[in-house]
N, C-alpha and C positions, 0 to 999 in steps of 0.2 A: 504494500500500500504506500511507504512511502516515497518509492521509486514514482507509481502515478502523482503521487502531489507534486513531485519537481518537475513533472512529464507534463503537468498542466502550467505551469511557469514560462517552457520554453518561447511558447508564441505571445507571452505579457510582459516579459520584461523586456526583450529588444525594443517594443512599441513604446515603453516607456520610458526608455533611455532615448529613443527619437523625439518622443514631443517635449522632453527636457533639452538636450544638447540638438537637435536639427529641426525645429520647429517648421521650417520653412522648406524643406526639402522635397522632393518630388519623392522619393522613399517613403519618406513620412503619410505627403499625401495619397499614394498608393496602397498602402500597407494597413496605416494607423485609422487612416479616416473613411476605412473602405468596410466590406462584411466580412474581411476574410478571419479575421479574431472572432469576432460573436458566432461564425458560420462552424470555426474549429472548436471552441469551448462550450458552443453549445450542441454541438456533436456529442463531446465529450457527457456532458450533464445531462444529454438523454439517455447516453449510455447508462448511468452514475443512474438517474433516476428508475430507469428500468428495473437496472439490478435490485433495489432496493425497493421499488414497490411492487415488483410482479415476481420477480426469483424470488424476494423474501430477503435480500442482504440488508437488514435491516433488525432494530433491537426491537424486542416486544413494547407495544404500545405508541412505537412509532407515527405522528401524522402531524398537522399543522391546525387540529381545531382546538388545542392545549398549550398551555405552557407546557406542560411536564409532554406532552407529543413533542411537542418539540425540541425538548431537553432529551428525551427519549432518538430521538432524530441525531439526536449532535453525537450521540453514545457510540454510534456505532460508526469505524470508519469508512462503510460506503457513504453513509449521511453526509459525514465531516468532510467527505469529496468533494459530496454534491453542492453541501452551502458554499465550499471553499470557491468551487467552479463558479459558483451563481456571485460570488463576490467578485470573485477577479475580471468576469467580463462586463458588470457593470458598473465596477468601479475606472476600468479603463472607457468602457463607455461616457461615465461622467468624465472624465480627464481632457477626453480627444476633446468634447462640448465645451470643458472649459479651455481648451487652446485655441479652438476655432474661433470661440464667441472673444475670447480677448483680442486675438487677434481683429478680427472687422470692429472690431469697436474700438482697436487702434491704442491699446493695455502694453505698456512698456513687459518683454519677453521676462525682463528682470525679476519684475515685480510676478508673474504668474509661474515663476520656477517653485517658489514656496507650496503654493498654493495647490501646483503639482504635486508637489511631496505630500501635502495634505492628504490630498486625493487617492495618491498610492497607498498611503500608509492607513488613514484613519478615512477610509470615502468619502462617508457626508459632512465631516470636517470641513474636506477640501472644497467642495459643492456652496457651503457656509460663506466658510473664506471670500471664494467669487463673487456670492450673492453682495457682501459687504465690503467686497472692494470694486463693485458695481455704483454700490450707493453713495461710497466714500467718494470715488471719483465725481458723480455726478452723471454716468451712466443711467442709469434707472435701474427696475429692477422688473423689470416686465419681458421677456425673454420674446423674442422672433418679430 
């Protein structure tokens, strides 16, 4: 198992080593801002979720209408996969949205490197962070 958790990393962290050091990059925009991450991890997390709700790789009382289903969920490591997966592609999800949207809104690269690491590291931190250096700027906070 935790050979697959590094095996789910491969395709999220070069994407997020590009939108921190090559924002701008035709790599970037091919790669990071494209489906091919959501298209490969969500591969994966159907796999992940299969196993677990129809083979049964999963702990007794396992589901999502409980807290304790859902603690129950985290117990076991296909669970722990599967949330891992459902994190990583939409935390890169929110990432690429916050590089884009700084960018056309014309956000000093400098200032959205932090905000990126937020994002990597603690998700809706970094999602946070944007929203209030949106507002700080003078952006708005009204999205599209």
């Amino acid at each position: 198992m935790a050979f697959l958790y590094y095996l789910l990393h491969l395709p999220v962290l070069p994407a997020w080593a590009l939108l921190i050091f090559a924002p701008q990059a035709a790599l970037t925009r091919q790669y990071v801002h494209s489906g091919v991450i959501p298209l490969i991890l969500g591969a994966a997390y159907a796999v992940l979720l299969f196993c677990g709700a129809v083979l049964g790789f999963s702990a007794p009382g396992a589901g999502m209408g409980s807290l304790a289903g859902v603690m129950a969920l985290f117990s076991h490591p296909v669970g722990t996969l599967t949330g891992w997966a459902h994190f990583l592609v939409f935390d890169l999800f929110v990432g690429a949205w916050i590089a884009r949207d700084a960018q056309a809104l014309g956000l000093r690269h400098a200032g959205t490197v932090p905000v990126l690491l937020l994002a990597l590291v603690f998700g809706p931190l970094g999602l946070f962070a944007h929203v209030l250096r949106r507002l700080w700027t003078g952006k708005g906070w009204q999205f599209g």
